[in-house]
N, C-alpha and C positions, 0 to 999 in steps of 0.2 A: 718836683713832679708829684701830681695826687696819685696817691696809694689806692682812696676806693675810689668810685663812680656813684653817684647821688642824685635822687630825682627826684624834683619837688611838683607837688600834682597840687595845683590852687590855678581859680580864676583872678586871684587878689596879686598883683602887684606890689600890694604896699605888705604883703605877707612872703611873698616869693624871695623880694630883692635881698631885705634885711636878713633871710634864713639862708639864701644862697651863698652869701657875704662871710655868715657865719661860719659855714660847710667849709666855706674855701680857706678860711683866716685860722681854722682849729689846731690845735696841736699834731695830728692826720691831719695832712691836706684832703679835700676831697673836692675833684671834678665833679661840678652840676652841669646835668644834662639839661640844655636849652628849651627844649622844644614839650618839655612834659608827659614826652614817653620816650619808653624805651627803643634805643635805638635797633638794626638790625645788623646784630654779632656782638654789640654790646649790653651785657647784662648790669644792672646798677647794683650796688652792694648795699644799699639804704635806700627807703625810700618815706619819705614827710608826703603825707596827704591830708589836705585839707578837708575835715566834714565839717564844720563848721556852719555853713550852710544849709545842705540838704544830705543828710546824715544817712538818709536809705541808700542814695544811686550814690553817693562816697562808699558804700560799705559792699555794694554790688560793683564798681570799680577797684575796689579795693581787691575783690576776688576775680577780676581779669590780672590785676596785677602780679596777684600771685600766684596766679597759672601758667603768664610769665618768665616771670623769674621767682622760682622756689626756694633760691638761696639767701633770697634778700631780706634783710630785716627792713620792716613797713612801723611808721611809728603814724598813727591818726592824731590828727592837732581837734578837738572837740572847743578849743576857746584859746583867750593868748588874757593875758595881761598888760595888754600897752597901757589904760585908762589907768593903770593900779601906779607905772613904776615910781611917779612923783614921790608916791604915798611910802613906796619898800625903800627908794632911797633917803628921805627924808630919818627914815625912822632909825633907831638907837639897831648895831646887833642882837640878832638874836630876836627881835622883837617883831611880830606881824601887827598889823594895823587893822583895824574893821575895813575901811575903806577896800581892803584890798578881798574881801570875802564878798563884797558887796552891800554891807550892813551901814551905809549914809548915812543913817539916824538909828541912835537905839532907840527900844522901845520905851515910851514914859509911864 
């Protein structure tokens, strides 16, 4: 049975499923709340919001959120690294790659 309650605030699908998956699979289990908001009598004990997009009305949602619920830790996703992980798993420990900073070509 999940211990917290977790709510993931994205338009993105291909961002939502893979982080909700992870929530529930953790060492805590933790219930994701479907629907993208909080429910009523249920407050969520984390909450992933996507600004990634449009960074002002994420940050201006972010402050309905936490008017909300004030107990809850809110963590903003600003970017992901999917494009990167070929690059971090390929490589040796310990070791980062340019590719994965963005750096495609150094400069000549």
């Amino acid at each position: 049975m999940a211990q917290l309650v977790g709510l993931i605030v994205s338009e993105d699908d291909s961002f939502k499923k893979p982080l909700g998956r992870l929530l529930r699979a953790g060492a805590v289990p933790v219930s994701v709340l479907d629907d993208g908001a909080p429910r009523d009598g249920v407050q969520p004990d984390l909450m992933v919001v996507d600004i990634r997009g449009d960074a002002l009305s994420a940050l201006s949602q972010i402050e309905r959120l936490r008017a909300g619920a004030p107990s809850a830790s809110i963590f903003a996703v600003a970017m992901t690294a999917v494009r990167a992980m070929p690059y971090v798993l390929a490589a040796p420990p310990g070791v980062v790659t340019a590719p994965v900073f963005g750096a495609y070509r150094w400069p000549t």
